[in-house]
N, C-alpha and C positions, 0 to 999 in steps of 0.2 A: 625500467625501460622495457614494454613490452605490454600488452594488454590480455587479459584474462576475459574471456569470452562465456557465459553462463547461461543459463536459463533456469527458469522459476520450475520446482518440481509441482507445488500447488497451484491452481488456479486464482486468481484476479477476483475478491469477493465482485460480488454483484451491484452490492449496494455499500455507501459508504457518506463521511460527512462530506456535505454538500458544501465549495470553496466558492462555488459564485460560478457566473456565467464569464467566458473567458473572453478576450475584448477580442477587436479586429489583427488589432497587430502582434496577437500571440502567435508564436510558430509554432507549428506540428511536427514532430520529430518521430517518422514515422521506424519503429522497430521490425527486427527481422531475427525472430530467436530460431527459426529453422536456417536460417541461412549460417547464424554463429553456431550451433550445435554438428553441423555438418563442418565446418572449422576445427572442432575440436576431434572429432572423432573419424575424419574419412582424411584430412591433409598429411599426406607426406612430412615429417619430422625428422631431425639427426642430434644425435645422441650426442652432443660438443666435449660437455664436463662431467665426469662424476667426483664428487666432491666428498669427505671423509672428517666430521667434525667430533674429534671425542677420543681417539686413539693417542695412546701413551706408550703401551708394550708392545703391541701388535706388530708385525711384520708387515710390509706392503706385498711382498709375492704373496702371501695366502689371501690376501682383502681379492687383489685383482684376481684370483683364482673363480673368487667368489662371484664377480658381480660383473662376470667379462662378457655375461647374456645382453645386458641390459645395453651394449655399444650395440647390439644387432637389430633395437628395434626400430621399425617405420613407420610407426603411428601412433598417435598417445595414449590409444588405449591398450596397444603391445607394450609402452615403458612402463603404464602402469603396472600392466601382468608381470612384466620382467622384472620391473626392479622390487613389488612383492615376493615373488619366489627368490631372488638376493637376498632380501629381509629374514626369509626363513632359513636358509642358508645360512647367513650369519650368526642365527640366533641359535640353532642345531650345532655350530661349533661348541658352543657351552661357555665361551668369553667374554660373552656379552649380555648385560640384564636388560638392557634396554637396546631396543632397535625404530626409528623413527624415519621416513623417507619422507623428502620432501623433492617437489618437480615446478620448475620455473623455467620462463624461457632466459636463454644467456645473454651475457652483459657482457661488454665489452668493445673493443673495435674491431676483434674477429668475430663479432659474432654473427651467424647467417641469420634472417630471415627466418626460417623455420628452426631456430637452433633451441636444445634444451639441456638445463642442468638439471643432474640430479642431484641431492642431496643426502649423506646418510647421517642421521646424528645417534651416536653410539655409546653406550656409558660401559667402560669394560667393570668387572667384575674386581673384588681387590684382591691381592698378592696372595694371601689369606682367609678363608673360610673356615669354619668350624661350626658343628651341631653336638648337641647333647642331648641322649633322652634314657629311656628307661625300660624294660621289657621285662613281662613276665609269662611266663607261660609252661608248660612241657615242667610242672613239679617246680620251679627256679624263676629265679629272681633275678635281670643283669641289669649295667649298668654302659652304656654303648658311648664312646666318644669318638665323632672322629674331626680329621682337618683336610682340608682340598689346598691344593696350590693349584690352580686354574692359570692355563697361559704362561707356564712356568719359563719359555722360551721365546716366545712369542708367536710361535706356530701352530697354539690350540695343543700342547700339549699338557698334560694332567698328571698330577701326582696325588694321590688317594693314602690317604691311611685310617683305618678302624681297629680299636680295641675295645673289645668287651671284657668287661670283667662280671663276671658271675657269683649264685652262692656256691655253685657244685665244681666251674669248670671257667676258665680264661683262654679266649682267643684273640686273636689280631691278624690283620693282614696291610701289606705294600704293595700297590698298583703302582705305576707309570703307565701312561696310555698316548701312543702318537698318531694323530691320522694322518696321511696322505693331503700335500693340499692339491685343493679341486676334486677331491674324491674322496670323498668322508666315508665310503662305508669300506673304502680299504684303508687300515690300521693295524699297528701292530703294540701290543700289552704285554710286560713285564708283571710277575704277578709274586709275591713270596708271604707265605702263611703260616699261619699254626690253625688248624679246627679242628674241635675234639664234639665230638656228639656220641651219644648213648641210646642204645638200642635195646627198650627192654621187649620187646617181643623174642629177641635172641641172648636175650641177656649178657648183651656185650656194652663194651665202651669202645669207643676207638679214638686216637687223634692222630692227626695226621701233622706234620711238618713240611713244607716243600716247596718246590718254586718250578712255574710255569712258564713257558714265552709261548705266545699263540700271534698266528696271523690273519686277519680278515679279509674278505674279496670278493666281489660280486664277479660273477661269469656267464652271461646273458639275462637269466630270468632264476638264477638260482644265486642263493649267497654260499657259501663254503667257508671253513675254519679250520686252518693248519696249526696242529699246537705238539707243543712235549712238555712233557710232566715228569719231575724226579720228585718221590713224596719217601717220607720214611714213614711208615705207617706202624704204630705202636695200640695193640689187640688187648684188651683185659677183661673180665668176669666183671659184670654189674654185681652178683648174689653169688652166698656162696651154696645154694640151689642150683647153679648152673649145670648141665647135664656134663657127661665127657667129652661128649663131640663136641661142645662147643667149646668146654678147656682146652680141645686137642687145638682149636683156630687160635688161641692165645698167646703172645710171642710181637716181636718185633721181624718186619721185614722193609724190605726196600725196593721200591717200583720204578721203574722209568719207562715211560711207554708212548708210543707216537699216535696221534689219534687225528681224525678225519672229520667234518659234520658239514652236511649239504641240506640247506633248508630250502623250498620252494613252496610262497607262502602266497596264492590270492586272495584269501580271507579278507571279507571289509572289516572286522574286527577281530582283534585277540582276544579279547576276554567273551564276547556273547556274541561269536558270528551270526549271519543270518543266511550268507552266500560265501563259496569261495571254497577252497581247496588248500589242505597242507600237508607236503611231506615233508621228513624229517629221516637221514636217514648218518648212522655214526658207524666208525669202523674204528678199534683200538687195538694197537701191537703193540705188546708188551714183553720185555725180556731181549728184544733185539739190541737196544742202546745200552744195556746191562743192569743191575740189578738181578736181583732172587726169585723175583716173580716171571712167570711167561704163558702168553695166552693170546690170542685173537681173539674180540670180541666184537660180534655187529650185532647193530638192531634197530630194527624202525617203528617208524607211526606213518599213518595215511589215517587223513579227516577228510568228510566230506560235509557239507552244509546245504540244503533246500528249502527257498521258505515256501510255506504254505498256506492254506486257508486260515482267515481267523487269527493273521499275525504270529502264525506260529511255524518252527522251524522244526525241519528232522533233522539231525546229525548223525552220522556215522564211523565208526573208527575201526579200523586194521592194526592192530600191531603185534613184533615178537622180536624174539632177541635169541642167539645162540651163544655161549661162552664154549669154546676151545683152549685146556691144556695142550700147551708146548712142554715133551718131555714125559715126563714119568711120575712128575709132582704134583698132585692135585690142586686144584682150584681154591683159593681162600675165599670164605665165606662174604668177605667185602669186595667181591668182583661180583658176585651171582647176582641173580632178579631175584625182587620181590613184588610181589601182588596182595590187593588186599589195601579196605579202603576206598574214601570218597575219591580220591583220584584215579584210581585203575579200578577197582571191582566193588562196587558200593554192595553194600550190604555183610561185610565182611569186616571186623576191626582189622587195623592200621598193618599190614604186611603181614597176616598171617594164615594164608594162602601158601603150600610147598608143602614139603618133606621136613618133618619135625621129628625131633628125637628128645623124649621125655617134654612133653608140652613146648620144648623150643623153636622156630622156625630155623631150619638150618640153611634155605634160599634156594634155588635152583641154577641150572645151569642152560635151562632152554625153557622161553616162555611163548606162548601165543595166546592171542586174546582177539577178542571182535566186542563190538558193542555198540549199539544204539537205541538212542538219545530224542525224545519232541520235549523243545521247549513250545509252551502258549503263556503269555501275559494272562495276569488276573483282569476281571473284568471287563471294561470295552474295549475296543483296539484304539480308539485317540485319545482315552485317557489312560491306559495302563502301557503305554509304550517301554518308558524306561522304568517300571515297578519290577518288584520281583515278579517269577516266574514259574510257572505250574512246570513240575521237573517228572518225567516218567521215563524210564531207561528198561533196558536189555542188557546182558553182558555175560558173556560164554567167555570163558579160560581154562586155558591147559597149562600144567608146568612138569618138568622130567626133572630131576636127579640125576640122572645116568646119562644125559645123552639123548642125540638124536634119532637112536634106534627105539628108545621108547617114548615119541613123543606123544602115541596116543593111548597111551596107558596113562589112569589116574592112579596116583599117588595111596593115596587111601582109602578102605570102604567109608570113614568117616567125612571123607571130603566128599562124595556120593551122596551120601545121606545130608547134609548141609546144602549143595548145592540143588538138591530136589525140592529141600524146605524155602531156601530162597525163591527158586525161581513160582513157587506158589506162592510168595508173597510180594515179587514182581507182578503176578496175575491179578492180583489181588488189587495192588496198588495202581497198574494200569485200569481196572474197573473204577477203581476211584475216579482216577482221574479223567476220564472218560464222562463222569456224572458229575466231576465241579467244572469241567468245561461244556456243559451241557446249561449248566444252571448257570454259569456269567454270562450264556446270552440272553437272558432274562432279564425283566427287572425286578426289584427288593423281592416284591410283595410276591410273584410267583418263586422266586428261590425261594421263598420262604413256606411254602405252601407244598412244593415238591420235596425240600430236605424232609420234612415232618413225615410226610406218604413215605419216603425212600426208606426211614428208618423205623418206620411202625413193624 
């Protein structure tokens, strides 16, 4: 009951097979596809039914939480918008594999004149999930299982379990996860683990046992995360090369600490921005909920992104961090910064950057760093868009030992001497790269012509 009004997105061929000349008493039925297409998209509309085909566990107050936009729209090309953004909404729960809308006018003997159903057809997810796979990397070998109970309650809430078992080391962890309905990025996660990871740059092991409850929340244009941690954290020598400072960090203790995290993030991408801004900024107290350990601990990041000529982008970064003992007792070595490595200071292996005692890095207690970043695409800009990318960096860091009385003091005259040799092969490397983005805007035959001259 109702009629569906359309118009042809192609044109009417020109020419076609010819049926005969049409007689006298054929009627002409003359059409009006601008008169229907203004029907469809400028007429006043009400939102009658929304309709829910496929739910089994699910709760009705979280569905309406969901899809309570799509009663507000007045025009069909607003229920479309609306009840797409419901779509994603549902589907961002995590309960649902499938999500399907469909839009009709209503049927019924209430039904108005302008009246529309929606339709959601929903295939929830089962009671049960499980994945299997396999990892190697870091000298070891595991073996990773875990199971999901999705929608355990029917509220989108989650239960998570993972165990790895390894050839060196076995971990596992217990999630619960509930969100808020109507407002999925407020949640709150129950978390209880074991992780044991090995650090040979300090030639330590460490695992940790503990359990977490953190809370989530957005608060205008910044998200935030309130959490607490009790961990028991068990310390041991990788070698028995290990220096004595670092035997002195070996032992068992016990942490409980309150900790704080405000992200504000415009970035159009996480992994390869082009625009946008982020900061990141953590506050951690330790020792006040009790436990052996105590310390305040902040430290941020600030990114910037600009694109530029030639598809390419500058980025830029700010960060530092200061650790404060509470008390009289020093700092443990798994509270402090490290630096070092493609993530914080390229050209440096993997966190060995600080105050080292007999070749081991013993970590810092106050770091700062600056650094920037031009990515360019290989080659032309419409064909090399999402290709890898020419990578040329800067990256200045400080780290103290002692404190923030010494934080422009370097550490070593050997970290002097390394950081002079790098940043000549930062120079180095930006001349490169300055000469392969010179020669992609070329074609074959002259790149080929200037690499040869460049290196004669």
């Amino acid at each position: 009951m109702g009629t569906v009004h359309a118009r042809s997105l192609e044109p009417l061929p020109s020419s076609g097979t010819d049926f005969g000349a049409l007689g006298e008493e054929a009627e002409f039925v003359e059409v009006e596809p601008e008169a229907k297409q203004e029907i469809l998209e400028n007429k006043d509309v009400v939102v009658q039914h929304v309709h829910f085909d496929g739910l089994e566990r699910t709760k009705d107050d979280i569905i309406i939480c969901e899809i309570g936009e799509v009663f507000k729209a007045k025009n069909l090309i607003e229920v479309m918008r609306r009840s797409h953004e419901a779509r994603e909404k549902l589907l961002r729960l995590g309960i649902f594999r499938q999500v399907d809308v469909l839009i009709d006018t209503c049927h019924g003997e209430d039904a108005l004149p302008n009246g529309l159903d929606v339709t959601f057809e929903v295939t929830e997810l089962r009671r049960l999930t499980g994945s299997y796979n396999t990892m190697v990397g870091n000298n070891e070998g595991s073996m990773v299982l875990g199971l999901k109970l999705p929608n355990l309650l029917g509220r989108a809430e989650k239960v998570t379990f993972q165990f790895s078992y390894g050839t060196k080391e076995t971990s596992y962890g217990l999630s619960f996860f509930k969100p808020q309905p109507g407002n999925f990025e407020k949640n709150f996660s129950v978390n209880l683990y074991k992780v044991t990871g090995q650090f040979p740059w300090s030639s330590l092991r460490e695992t940790d046992r503990g359990v977490s409850a953190e809370y989530s929340f957005p608060l205008c244009k910044t998200s935030h995360t309130v959490k607490w941690e009790g961990v028991w954290r068990e310390l041991g020598c990788l070698a028995r090369t290990a220096s004595f400072a670092v035997r002195k960090e070996s032992g068992h203790s016990l942490k409980s600490s309150l900790s704080h995290a405000m992200v504000i993030d415009s970035r159009n991408s996480s992994i390869l921005p082009r625009r946008g801004a982020l900061l990141k900024v953590n506050q951690e107290l330790a020792g006040y909920t009790g436990g052996d350990v105590s310390f305040i601990k902040e430290d941020f990041e600030l990114q910037l992104n600009k694109p530029l000529v030639l598809d390419s982008v500058f980025s830029t970064s700010l960060w530092g961090g200061m650790l404060v003992p509470i008390g009289d007792k020093l700092s443990s070595i798994a509270d402090r910064f490290y630096l070092g490595g493609p993530t914080s200071v390229r050209g440096f292996s993997m966190h060995s950057i600080g105050p080292q005692s007999e070749g081991f890095v013993m970590a810092s207690s106050l770091e700062l760093g600056f650094g920037s970043c031009n990515l360019s695409p290989r080659g032309s800009v419409d064909e090399q868009r999402d290709s890898p990318r020419l990578h040329a960096c800067l990256e200045v860091t400080q780290l103290s030992a002692s404190g923030p009385s010494s934080l422009w003091e370097i550490t070593s005259i050997n970290f002097k001497h390394s950081a002079v040799s790098w940043l000549w092969s930062v120079f180095q490397a930006m001349c490169l790269y300055g000469h392969l983005l010179f020669l992609g805007a070329c074609d074959s035959l002259t790149c080929a012509l200037l690499g040869l001259r460049a290196f004669r």
